[in-house]
N, C-alpha and C positions, 0 to 999 in steps of 0.2 A: 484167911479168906477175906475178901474185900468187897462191899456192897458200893459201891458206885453210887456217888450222888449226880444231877446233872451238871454236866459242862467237867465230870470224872477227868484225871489223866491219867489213871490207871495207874498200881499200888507203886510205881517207882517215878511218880512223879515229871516234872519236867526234867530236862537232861540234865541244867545246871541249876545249882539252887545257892545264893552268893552268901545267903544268910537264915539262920535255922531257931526260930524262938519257942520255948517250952510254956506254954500257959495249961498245961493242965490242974487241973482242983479249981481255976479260976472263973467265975460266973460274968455274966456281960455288966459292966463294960469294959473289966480288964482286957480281955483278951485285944478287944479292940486298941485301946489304950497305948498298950504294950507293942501293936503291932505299928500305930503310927507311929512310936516313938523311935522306934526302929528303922520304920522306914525315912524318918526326918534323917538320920544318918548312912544315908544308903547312894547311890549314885543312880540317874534315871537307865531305865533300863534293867537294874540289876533285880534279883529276884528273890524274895523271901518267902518262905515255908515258917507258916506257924500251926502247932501240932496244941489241940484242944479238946476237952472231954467234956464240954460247953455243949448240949442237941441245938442247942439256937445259934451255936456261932453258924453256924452253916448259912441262915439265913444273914445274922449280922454281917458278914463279911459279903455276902451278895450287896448287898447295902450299902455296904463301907465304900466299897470300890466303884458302883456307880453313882458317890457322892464326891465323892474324892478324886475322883477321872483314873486310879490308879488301875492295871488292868489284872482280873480276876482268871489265871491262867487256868483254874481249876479248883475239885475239890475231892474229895475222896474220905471214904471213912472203912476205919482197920478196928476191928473190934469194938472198942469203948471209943477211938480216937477216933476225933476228927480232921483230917489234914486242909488245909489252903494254900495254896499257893499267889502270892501277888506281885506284879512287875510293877516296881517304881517310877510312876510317867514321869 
């Protein structure tokens, strides 16, 4: 079952997702870390899913993306996980 955080896309996500990074057990500011470095290798537009068991990445990633102008497609939480979804401006 899936509790919905706001700005949710609901537990399957957006329809493409280009690239998919595992930061769970990691505390902030890997996950952040990890997710720009990722996205430094990504093409604008394309869209990355990172999957976290961090209660605060929810907020850091609110954060991240209107610091970073990258756009924050959603968020969604599955059990213990937390999911993000962000497009590569």
């Amino acid at each position: 079952m899936s509790d919905k955080v706001d700005g949710a896309t609901g537990p399957a996500g957006p329809a493409r997702v280009d690239r998919e990074i595992d930061t769970r057990g990691l505390s902030c500011p890997l996950p952040i870390l990890r997710a720009k470095k990722a996205l430094a290798d990504m093409q604008s537009g394309q869209v990355l899913k990172i999957v976290a068991t961090d209660p605060g990445s929810v907020r850091d990633f609110q954060a991240f993306a209107r610091q970073t102008g990258n756009t924050l497609l959603g968020q969604d939480t599955v059990g213990k996980e937390f999911l993000h979804y962000l497009q590569r401006r």
